[in-house]
C-alpha positions, -999 to +999 in steps of 0.1 A: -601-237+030-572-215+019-546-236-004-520-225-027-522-243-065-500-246-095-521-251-128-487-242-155-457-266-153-436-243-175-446-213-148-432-232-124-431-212-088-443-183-106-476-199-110-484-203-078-519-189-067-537-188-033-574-198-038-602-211-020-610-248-020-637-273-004-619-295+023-608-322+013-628-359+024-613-389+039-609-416+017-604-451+031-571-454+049-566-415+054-571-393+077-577-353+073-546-333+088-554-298+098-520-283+087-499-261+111-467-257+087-458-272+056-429-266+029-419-275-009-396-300-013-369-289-038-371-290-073-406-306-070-429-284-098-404-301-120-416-341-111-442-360-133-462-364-102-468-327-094-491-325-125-505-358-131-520-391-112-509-428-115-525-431-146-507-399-161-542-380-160-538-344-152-546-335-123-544-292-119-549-272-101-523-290-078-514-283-042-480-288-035-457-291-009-453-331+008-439-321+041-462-316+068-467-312+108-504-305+123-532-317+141-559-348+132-591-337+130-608-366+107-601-403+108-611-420+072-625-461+078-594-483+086-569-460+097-552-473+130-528-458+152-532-423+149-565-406+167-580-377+168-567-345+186-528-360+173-497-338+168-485-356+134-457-350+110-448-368+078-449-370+041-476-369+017-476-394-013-462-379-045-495-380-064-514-365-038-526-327-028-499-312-005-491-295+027-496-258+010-532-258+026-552-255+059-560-291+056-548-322+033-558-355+032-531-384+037-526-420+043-524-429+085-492-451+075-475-415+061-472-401+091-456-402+126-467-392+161-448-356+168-436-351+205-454-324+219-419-306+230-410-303+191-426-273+173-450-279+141-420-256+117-393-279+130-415-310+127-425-302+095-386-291+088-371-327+101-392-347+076-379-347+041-344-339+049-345-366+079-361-395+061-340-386+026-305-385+050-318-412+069-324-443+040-297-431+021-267-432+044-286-465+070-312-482+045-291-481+013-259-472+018-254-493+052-236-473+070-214-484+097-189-470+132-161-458+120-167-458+084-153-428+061-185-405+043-184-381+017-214-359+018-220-335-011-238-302-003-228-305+032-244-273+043-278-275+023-313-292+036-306-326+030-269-327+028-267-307+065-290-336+082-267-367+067-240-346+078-255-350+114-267-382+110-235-396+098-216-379+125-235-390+153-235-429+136-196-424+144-187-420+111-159-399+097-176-371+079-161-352+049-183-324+036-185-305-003-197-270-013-189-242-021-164-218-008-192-196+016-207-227+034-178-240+047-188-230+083-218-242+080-209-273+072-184-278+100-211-267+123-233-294+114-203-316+123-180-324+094-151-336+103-136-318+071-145-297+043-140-298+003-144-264-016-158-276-048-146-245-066-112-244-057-098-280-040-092-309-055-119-337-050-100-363-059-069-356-036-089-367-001-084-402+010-107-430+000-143-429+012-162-462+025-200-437+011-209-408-010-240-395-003-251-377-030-279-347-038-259-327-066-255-354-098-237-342-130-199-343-134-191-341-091-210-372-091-188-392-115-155-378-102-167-390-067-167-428-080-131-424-082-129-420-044-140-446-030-127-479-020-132-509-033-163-525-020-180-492-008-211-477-022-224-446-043-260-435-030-280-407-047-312-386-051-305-369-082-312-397-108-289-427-122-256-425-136-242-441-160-213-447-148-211-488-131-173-484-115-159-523-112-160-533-064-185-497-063-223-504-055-239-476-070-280-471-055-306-441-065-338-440-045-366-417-043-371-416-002-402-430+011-429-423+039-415-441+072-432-440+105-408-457+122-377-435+109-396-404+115-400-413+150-363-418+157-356-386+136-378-368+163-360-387+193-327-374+181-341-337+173-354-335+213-323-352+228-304-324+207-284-349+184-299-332+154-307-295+146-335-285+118-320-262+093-346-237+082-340-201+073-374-186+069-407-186+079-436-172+064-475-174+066-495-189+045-510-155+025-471-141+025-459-177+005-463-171-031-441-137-028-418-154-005-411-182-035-411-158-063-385-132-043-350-132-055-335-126-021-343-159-012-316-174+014-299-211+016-321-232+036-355-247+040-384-218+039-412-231+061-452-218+055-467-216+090-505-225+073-521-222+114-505-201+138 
């Protein structure tokens, strides 16, 4: 099969290779995933997990890329629920060979049905940003009707679907960035916008949530703004800070069949809208991450037209 690698941490994206490798088996509990579009997530060449396994072994070459939408071909001994033939979309374990490659092995329990009325590039598109949106703003940060949010990066992958997500929960939705994506982010539904670069973050009124994806020094002036008894949920890594009546949470998102089937529901009743700007195939993928021109937005390799 054809399958982009990584072998060099400090290359990072300018590493990447496409190569021929032997498909990959079915190990108990998996299933083999003939991949119709994949993406990187983030900053991911950066992560621990990328280069090693659970013991810390290395593990290069390396396949990136954990979110994936495709086809079952193979099911390993004691998978249930999924069956052959499937539309699937969900997220490969951190440890594992990605979504970069005509076919990847994966756990049954990582992935979701996909309706056939949703495309494999917006199935693949929905998964990291849904699940990370979706567990940080319901699972951990508990959000209710009503409720004031403050969602950093508001026009980004991640930031874009709590945007939505909050929105359509009934939530009041204020939304940061920078200067350029405030349309964006009022597009996606914020109620309001912050300019980063030249508002003042700590002049909006008191937040019940922050949802967070940026960390550093707008992460601990957001602490300030919110109420007494609200919470503080990120993805970019603990802070130091432990503000007296603030709950402060950091998770790494997790595989979820049941949340990836209500992200899907939403996307095909229209309550949510995938935000990807660019496409590319498989063979055009390693120029497409190494090219400076790259736009704002999730870049999705179509592996299987």
């Amino acid at each position: 099969m054809k399958a982009i690698v990584v072998t060099d941490q400090d290359a990072g994206l300018a590493g990447m290779k496409l190569v021929e490798l032997p498909e990959p088996p079915a190990a108990i509990n998996d299933v083999i995933v003939q991949v119709y579009a994949g993406s990187i997530t983030g900053d991911e060449l950066s992560w621990p997990s990328t280069w090693t396994d659970r013991a810390d072994r290395d593990r290069t070459p390396s396949i990136p890329g954990h979110e994936m939408a495709g086809v079952v071909t193979v099911l390993g001994y004691g998978t249930t629920g999924l069956s052959v033939g499937q539309r699937v979309f969900g997220l490969q374990d951190w440890y594992r060979n990605g979504s970069l490659a005509e076919y990847v092995s994966i756990e049954a329990r990582n992935l979701a049905p996909l309706p056939d009325d949703i495309d494999f590039n917006d199935g693949s598109a929905l998964v990291m940003p849904g699940l990370t949106a979706w567990q940080g703003l319901f699972l951990h940060g508990r959000l209710q009707s009503g409720q004031r949010v403050l969602v950093h990066g508001a026009a980004g992958i991640v930031g874009s679907m709590a945007v939505q997500l909050a929105r359509e929960a009934g939530a009041y939705v204020i939304g940061t960035g920078r200067a350029a994506h405030r349309e964006a982010a009022l597009r996606f539904g914020a109620n309001e916008f912050v300019d980063l670069d030249n508002d003042t973050l700590e002049d909006i009124d008191q937040v019940d949530l922050v949802f967070d994806v940026l960390g550093g020094d707008i992460a601990m002036r957001s602490l300030g703004v919110i109420r007494a008894g609200g919470t503080f949920v990120t993805v970019a890594g603990p802070i130091e800070a432990q503000p007296a009546g603030v709950l402060t949470i950091d998770f790494v998102v997790e595989a979820d069949r049941a949340q990836l089937s209500e992200i899907a529901r939403r996307f095909r009743e229209g309550r949510l809208r995938a935000n990807i700007s660019n496409i590319v195939t498989l063979d055009d993928a390693v120029a497409e991450y190494n090219s400076t021109n790259r736009v704002k937005g999730k870049t999705i390799v179509r592996v299987r037209p």
